[in-house]
MARKE-801798 format. One record per residue: x, y, z of N, C-alpha, C, O in turn. Coordinates in Angstrom, 3 decimals, padded with zeros to 6 digits, m for minus. Layout:
MARKE-801798
- nc1 | nc2 | nc3 | cac1 | cac2 | cac3 | cc1 | cc2 | cc3 | oc1 | oc2 | oc3
- X | Y | Z | X | Y | Z | X | Y | Z | X | Y | Z $
...
***
This chain:
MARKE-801798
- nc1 | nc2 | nc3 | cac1 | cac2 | cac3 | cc1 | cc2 | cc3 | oc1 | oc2 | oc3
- m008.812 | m010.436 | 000.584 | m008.594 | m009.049 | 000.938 | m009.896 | m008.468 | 001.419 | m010.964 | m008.720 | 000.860 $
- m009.799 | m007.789 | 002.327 | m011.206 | m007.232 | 003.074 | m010.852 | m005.505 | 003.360 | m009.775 | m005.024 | 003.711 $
- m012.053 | m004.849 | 003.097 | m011.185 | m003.256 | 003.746 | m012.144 | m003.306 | 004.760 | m013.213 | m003.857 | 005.025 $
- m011.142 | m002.319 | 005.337 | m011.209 | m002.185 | 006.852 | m012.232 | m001.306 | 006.712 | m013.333 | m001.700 | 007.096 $
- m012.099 | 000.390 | 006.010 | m012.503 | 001.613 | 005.949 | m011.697 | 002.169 | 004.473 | m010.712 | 001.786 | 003.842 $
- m012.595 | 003.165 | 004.337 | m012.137 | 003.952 | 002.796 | m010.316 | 003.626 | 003.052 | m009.685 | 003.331 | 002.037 $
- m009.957 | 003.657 | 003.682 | m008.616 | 004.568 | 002.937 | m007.504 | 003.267 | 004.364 | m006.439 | 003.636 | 004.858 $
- m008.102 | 002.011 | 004.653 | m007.411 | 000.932 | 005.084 | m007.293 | m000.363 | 004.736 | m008.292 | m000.907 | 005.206 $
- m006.536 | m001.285 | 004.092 | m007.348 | m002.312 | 003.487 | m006.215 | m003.451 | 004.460 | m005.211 | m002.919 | 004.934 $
- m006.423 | m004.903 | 004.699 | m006.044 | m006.168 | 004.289 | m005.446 | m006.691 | 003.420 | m006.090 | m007.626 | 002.944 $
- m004.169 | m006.484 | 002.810 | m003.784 | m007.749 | 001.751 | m002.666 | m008.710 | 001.946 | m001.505 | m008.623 | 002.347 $
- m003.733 | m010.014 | 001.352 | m003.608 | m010.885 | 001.789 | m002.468 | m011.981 | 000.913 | m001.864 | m012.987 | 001.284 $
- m002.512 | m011.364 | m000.182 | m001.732 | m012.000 | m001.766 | m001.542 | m011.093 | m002.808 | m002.250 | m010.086 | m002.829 $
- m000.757 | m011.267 | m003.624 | m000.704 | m010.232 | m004.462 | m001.957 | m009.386 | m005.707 | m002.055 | m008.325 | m006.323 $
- m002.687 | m010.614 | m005.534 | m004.054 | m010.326 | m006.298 | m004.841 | m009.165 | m005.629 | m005.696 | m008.492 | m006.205 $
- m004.308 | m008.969 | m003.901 | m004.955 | m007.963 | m003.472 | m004.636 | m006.770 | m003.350 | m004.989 | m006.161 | m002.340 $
- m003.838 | m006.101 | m004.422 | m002.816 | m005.026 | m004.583 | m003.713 | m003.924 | m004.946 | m003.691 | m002.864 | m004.319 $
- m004.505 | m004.134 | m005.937 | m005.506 | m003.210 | m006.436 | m006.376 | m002.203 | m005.676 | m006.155 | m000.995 | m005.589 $
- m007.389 | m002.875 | m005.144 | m008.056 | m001.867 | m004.474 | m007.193 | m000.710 | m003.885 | m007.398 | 000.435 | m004.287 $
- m006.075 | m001.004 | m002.791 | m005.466 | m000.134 | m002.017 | m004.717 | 000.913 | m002.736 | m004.794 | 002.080 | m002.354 $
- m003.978 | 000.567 | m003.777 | m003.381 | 000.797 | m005.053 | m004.503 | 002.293 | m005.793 | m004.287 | 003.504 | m005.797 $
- m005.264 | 001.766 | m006.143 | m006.599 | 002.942 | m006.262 | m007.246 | 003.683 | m005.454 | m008.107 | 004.470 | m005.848 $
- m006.876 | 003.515 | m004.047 | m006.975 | 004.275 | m002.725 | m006.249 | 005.690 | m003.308 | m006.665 | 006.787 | m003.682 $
- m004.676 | 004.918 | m003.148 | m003.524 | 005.452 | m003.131 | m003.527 | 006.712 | m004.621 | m003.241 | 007.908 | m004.548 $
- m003.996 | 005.838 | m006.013 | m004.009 | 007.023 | m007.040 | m005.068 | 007.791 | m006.852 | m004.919 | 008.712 | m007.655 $
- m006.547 | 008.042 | m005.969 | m007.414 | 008.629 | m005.572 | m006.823 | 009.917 | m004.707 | m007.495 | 010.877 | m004.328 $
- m006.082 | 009.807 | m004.592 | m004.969 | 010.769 | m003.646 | m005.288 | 010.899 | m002.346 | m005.363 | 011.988 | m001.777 $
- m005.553 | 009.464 | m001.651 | m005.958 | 009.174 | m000.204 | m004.143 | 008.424 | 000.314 | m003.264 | 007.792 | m000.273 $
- m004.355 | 008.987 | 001.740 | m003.510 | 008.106 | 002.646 | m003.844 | 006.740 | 002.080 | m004.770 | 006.626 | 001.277 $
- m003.041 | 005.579 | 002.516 | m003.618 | 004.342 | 002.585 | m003.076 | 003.543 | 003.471 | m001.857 | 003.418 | 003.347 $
- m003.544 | 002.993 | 004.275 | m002.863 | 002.329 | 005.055 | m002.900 | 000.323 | 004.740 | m003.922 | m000.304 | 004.458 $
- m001.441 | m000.301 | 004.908 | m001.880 | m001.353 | 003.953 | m001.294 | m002.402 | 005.455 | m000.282 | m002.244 | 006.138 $
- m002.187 | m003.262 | 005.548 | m002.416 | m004.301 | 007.163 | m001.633 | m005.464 | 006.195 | m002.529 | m006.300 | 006.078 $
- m000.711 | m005.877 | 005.595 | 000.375 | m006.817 | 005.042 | 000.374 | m008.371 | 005.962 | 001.299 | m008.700 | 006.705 $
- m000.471 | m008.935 | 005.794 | m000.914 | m010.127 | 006.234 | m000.405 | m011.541 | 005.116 | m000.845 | m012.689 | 005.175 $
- 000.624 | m011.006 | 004.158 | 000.729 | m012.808 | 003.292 | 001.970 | m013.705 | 003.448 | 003.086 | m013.355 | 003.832 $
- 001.623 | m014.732 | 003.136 | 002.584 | m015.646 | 003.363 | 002.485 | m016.388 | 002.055 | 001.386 | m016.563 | 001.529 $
- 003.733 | m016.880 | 001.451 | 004.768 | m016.704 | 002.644 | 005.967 | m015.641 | 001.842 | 005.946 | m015.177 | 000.702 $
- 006.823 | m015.510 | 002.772 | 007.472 | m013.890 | 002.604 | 007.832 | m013.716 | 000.926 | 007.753 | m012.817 | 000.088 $
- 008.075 | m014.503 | 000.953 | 008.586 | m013.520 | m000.761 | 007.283 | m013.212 | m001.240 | 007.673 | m012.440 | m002.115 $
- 006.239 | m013.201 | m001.345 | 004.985 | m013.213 | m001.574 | 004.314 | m011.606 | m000.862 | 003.573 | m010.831 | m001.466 $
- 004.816 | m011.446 | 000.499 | 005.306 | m010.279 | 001.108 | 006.324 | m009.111 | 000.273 | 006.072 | m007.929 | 000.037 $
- 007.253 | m009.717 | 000.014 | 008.857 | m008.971 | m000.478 | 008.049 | m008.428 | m001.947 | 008.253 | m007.248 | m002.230 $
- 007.379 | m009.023 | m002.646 | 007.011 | m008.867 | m003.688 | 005.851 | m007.508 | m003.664 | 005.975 | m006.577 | m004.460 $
- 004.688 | m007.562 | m002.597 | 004.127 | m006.858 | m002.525 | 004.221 | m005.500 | m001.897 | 003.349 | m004.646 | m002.058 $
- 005.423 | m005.303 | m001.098 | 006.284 | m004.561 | m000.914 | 006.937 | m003.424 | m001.684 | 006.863 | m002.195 | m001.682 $
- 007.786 | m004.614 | m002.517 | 007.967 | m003.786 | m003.907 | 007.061 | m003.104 | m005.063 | 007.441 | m002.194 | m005.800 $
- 005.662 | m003.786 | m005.079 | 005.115 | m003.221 | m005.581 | 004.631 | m001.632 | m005.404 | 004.661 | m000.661 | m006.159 $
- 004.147 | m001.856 | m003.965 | 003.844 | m000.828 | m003.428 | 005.207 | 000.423 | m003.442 | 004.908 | 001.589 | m003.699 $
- 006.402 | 000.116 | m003.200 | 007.587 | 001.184 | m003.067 | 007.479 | 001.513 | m004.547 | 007.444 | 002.722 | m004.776 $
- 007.417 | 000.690 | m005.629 | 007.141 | 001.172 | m007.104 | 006.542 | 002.036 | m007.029 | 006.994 | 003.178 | m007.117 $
- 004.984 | 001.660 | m006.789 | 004.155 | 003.022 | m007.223 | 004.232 | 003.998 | m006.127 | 003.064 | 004.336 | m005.941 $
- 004.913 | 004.567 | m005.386 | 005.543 | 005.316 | m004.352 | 006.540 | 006.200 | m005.164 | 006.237 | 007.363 | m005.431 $
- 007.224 | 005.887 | m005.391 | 008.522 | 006.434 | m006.267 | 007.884 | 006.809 | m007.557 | 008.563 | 007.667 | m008.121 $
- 007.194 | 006.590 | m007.990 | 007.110 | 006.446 | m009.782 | 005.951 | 007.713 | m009.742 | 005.420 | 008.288 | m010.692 $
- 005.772 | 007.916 | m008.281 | 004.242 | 009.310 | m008.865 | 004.777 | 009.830 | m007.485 | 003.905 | 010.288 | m006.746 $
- 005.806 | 009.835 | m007.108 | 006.708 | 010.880 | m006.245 | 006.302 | 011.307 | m004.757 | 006.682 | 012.295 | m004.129 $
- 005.085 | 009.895 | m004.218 | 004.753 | 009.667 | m003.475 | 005.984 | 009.181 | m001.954 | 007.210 | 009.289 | m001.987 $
- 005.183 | 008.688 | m000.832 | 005.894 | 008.276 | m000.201 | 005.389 | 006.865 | 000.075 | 004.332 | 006.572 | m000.484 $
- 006.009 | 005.871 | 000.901 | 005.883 | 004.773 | 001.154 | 006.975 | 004.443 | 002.363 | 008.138 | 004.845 | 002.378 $
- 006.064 | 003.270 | 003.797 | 006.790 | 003.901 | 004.454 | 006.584 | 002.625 | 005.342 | 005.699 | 001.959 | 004.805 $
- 006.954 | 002.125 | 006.271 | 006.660 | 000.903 | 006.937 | 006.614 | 001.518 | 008.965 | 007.436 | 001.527 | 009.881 $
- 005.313 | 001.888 | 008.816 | 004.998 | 002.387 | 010.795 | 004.810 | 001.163 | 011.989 | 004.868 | 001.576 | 013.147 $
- 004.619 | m000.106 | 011.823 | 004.528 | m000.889 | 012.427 | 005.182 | m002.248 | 011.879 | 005.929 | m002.127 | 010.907 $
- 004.944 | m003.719 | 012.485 | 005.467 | m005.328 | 012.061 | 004.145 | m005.204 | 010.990 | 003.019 | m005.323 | 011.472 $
- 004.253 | m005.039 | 009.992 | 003.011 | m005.762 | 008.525 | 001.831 | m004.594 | 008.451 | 000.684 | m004.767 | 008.037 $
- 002.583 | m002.982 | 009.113 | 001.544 | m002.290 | 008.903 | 002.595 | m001.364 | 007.769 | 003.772 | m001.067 | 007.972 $
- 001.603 | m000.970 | 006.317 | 002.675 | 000.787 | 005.667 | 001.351 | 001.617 | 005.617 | 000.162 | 001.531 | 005.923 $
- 002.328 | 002.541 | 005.005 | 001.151 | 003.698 | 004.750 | 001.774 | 004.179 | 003.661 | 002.996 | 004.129 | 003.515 $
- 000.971 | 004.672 | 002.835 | 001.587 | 004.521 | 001.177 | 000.647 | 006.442 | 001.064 | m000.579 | 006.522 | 000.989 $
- 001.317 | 007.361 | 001.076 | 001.092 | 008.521 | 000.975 | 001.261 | 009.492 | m000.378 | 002.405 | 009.812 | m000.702 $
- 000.242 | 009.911 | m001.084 | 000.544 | 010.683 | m002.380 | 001.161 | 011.852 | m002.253 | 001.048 | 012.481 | m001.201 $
- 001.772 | 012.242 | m003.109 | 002.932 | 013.326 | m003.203 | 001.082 | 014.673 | m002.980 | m000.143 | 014.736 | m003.088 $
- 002.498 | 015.494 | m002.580 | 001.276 | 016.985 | m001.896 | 001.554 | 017.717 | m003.339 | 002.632 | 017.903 | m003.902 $
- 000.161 | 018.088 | m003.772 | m000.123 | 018.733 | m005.046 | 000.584 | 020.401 | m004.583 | 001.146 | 021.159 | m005.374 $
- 000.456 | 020.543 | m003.762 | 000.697 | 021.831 | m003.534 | 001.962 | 022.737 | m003.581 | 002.092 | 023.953 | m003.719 $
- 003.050 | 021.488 | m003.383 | 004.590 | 021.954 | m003.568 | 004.770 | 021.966 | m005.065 | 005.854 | 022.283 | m005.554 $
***
């Protein structure tokens, strides 16, 4: 896993869930570049990410082929 910039990362396996993951509870955009193989390995990290999306009332969202963007709920509403 490599980051790109604060708030873009690379992951590559599920071990690389974290950093972006702590982007994401930092209450940054995150944008996640979904590069693993092989797919269930994908499907898995996926789900992870839609977990913590849902579970802190965030969004999660798929903008490109292996690109998301995993967005924290707006403090303000």
């Amino acid at each position: 896993m490599t980051s790109l910039d604060s708030n873009r990362f690379e992951v590559t396996s599920f071990e690389d869930v974290m950093p972006p993951a702590q982007s994401y509870k930092d209450g940054n955009p995150t944008i996640i570049n979904l590069i693993a193989e092989p797919k269930d390995v994908g499907r898995r990290i996926v789900d992870f990410f839609s977990g913590l999306a849902f579970g802190t009332e965030g969004t999660f969202e798929k903008v490109a082929e292996g690109i998301y963007l995993i967005t924290p709920p707006d403090k303000n509403e």
